[in-house]
C-alpha positions as CSV (number, residue, x, y, z in Angstrom):
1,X,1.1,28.2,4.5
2,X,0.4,26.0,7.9
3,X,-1.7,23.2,6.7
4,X,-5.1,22.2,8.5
5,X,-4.3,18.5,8.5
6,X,-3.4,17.3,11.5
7,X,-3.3,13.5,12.1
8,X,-0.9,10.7,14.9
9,X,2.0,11.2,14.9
10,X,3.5,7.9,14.1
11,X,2.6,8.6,11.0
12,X,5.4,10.7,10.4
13,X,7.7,7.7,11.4
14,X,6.6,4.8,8.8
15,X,9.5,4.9,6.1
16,X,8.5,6.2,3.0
17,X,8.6,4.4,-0.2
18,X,11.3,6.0,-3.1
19,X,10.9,4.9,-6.7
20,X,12.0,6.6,-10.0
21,X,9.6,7.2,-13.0
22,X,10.8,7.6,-16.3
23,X,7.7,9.4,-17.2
24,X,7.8,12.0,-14.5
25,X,11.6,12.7,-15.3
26,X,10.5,12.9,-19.3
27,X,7.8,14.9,-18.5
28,X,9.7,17.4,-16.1
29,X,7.6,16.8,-13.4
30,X,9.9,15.8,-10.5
31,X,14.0,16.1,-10.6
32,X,15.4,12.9,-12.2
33,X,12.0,11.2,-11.8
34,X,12.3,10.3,-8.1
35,X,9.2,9.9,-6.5
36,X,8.5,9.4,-2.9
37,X,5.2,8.1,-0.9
38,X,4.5,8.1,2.5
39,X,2.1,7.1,4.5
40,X,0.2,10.2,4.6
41,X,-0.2,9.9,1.3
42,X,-1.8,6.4,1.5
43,X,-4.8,8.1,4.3
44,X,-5.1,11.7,1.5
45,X,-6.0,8.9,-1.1
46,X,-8.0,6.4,0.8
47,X,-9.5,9.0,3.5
48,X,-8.4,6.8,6.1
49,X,-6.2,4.6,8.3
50,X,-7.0,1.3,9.1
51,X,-5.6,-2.6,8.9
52,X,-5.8,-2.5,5.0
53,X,-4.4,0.2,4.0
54,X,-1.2,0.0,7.0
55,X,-1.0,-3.4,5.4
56,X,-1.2,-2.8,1.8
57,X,1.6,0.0,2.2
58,X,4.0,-2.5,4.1
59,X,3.4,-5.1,1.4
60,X,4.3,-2.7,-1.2
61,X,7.1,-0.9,0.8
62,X,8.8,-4.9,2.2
63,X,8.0,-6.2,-1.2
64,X,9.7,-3.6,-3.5
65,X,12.6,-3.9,-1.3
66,X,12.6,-7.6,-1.7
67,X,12.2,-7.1,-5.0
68,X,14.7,-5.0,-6.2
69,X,17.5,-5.3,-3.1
70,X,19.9,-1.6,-3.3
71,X,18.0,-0.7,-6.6
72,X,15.6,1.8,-6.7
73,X,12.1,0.6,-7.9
74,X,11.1,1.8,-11.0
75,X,7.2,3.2,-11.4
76,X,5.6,1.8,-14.2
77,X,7.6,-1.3,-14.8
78,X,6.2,-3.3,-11.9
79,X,3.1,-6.2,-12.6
80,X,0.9,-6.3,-9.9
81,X,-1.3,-9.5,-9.1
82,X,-3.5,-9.8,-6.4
83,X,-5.4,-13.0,-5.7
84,X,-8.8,-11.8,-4.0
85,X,-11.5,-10.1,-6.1
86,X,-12.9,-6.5,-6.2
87,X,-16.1,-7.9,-3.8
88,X,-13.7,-7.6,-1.1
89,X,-11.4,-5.4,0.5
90,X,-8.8,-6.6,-2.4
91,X,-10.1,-2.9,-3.9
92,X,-8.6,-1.0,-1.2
93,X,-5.2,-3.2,-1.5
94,X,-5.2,-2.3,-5.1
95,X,-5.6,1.2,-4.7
96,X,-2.8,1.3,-2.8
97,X,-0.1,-0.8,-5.1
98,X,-1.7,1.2,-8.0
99,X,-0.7,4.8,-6.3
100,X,2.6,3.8,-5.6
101,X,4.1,1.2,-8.1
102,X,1.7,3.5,-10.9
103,X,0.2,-0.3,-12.3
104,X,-3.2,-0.1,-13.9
105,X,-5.9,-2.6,-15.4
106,X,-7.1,-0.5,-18.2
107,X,-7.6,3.0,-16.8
108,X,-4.0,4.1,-16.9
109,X,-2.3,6.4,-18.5
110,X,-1.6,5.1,-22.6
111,X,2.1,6.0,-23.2
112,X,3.8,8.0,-25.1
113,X,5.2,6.2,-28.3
114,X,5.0,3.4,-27.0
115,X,7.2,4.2,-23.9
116,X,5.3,5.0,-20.5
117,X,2.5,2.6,-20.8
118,X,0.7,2.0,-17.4
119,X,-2.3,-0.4,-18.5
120,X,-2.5,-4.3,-18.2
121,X,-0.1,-4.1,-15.6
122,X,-2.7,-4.9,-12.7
123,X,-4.3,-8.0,-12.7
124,X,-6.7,-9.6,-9.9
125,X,-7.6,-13.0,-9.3
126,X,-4.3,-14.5,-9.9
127,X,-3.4,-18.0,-8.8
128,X,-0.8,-17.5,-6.2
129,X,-1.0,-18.6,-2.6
130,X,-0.3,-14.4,-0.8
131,X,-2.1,-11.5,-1.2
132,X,0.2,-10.0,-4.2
133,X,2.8,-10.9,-6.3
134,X,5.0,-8.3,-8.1
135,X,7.0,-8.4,-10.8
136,X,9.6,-6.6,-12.7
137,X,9.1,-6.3,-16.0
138,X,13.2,-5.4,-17.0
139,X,14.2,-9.0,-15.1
140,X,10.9,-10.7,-15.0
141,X,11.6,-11.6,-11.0
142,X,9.1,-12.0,-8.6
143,X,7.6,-11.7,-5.3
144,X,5.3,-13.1,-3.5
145,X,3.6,-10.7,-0.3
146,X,1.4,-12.6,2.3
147,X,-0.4,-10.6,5.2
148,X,-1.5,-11.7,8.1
149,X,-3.0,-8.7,10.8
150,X,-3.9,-11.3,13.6
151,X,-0.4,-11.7,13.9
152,X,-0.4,-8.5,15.6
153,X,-3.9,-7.2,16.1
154,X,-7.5,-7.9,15.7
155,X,-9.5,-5.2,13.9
156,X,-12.5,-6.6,14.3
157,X,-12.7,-6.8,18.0
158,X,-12.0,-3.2,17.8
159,X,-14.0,-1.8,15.8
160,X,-17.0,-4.2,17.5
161,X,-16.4,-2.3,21.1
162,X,-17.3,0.7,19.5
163,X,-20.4,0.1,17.4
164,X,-21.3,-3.0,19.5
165,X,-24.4,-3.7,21.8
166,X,-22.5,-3.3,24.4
167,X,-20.5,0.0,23.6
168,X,-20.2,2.4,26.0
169,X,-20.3,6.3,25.5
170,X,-16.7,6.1,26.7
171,X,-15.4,3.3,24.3
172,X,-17.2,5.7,20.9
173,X,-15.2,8.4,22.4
174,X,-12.0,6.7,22.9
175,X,-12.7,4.1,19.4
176,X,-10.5,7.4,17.0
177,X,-7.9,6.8,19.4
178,X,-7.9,3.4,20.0
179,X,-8.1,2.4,16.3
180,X,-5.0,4.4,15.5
181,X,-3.3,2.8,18.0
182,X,-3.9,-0.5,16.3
183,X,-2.4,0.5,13.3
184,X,0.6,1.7,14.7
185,X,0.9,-1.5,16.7
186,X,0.9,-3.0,13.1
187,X,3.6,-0.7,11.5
188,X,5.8,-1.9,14.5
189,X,5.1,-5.4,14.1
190,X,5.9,-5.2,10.4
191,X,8.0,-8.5,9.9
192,X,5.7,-10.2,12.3
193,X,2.2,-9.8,9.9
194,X,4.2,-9.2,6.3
195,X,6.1,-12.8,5.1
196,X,8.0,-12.0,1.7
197,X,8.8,-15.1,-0.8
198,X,10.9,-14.9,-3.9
């Protein structure tokens, strides 16, 4: 069936993030528990593409890979700490590490047995000097993520030429476009606006 969603193109070109769940391969759901997000999925979830959620998906994507070198992540055994609160945009950022590394506060999924256990694994306000840290629960390594967008872009400005005083017709109409374009100048900027710390 030819889906309806159409969306840029670049999107198709951000490398997707591959983890294995123990709980979907108990449960039968996918074939030895691989999982794989891509970018697409992060704009179903949120609804939309913008600086956040670009940059939450490269934090998670560079920090994973960080963390766990030729490994493959494993959902569900990843702590999560962010160090902003939920009256900010920290929400959208932990929507994001929640989809993809499966980390909850206290609305997750209970476990099985004691096995599968996806609460108290996301915690916010934490004293660290990035935007996230994550850890692995089997080796108890960490990372710290730090992002910085004006390193590449400024949303702001953007988004201001649109819904300005001094907008045009012309910049409303072109703003969809133009917005995109800023996020795809972020995905190819990656190591420029993500800096990774063990």
């Amino acid at each position: 069936m030819k889906s309806n969603m159409k969306y840029p193109e670049f999107f198709n070109d951000v490398k997707p993030i591959v983890l294995k769940d123990k709980l979907s391969e108990f449960l039968g759901s996918t074939e030895k528990g691989i999982i794989e997000f891509s970018y697409i999925d992060i704009v179903k979830m949120s609804g939309h593409s913008c600086g956040v959620t670009s940059g939450a998906y490269l934090m998670t994507l560079m920090g994973l890979k960080e963390l766990y070198g030729e490994e493959m992540p494993v959902r569900g055994e990843i702590k999560v700490e962010l160090s902003g609160t939920l009256e900010d945009n920290t929400g959208v950022f932990a929507q994001v590490f929640m989809l993809i590394t499966g980390a909850t506060s206290n609305t997750g999924f209970l476990g099985i047995k004691g096995s599968f256990n996806r609460r108290n694994l996301l915690f916010y306000g934490a004293d660290i000097h990035s935007n996230v840290r994550f850890t692995r629960l089997d080796t108890g390594k960490s990372v710290e993520v730090k992002y910085d967008v004006t390193k590449a872009v400024y949303p702001g400005e953007i988004l201001q030429s649109s819904i300005g005083p001094y907008a045009t017709d012309e910049d409303k109409k072109t703003f969809p476009v133009r917005w995109q374009q800023m996020v795809k100048t972020i995905f190819d900027n990656a190591d420029k606006v993500i800096e990774v710390k063990v």
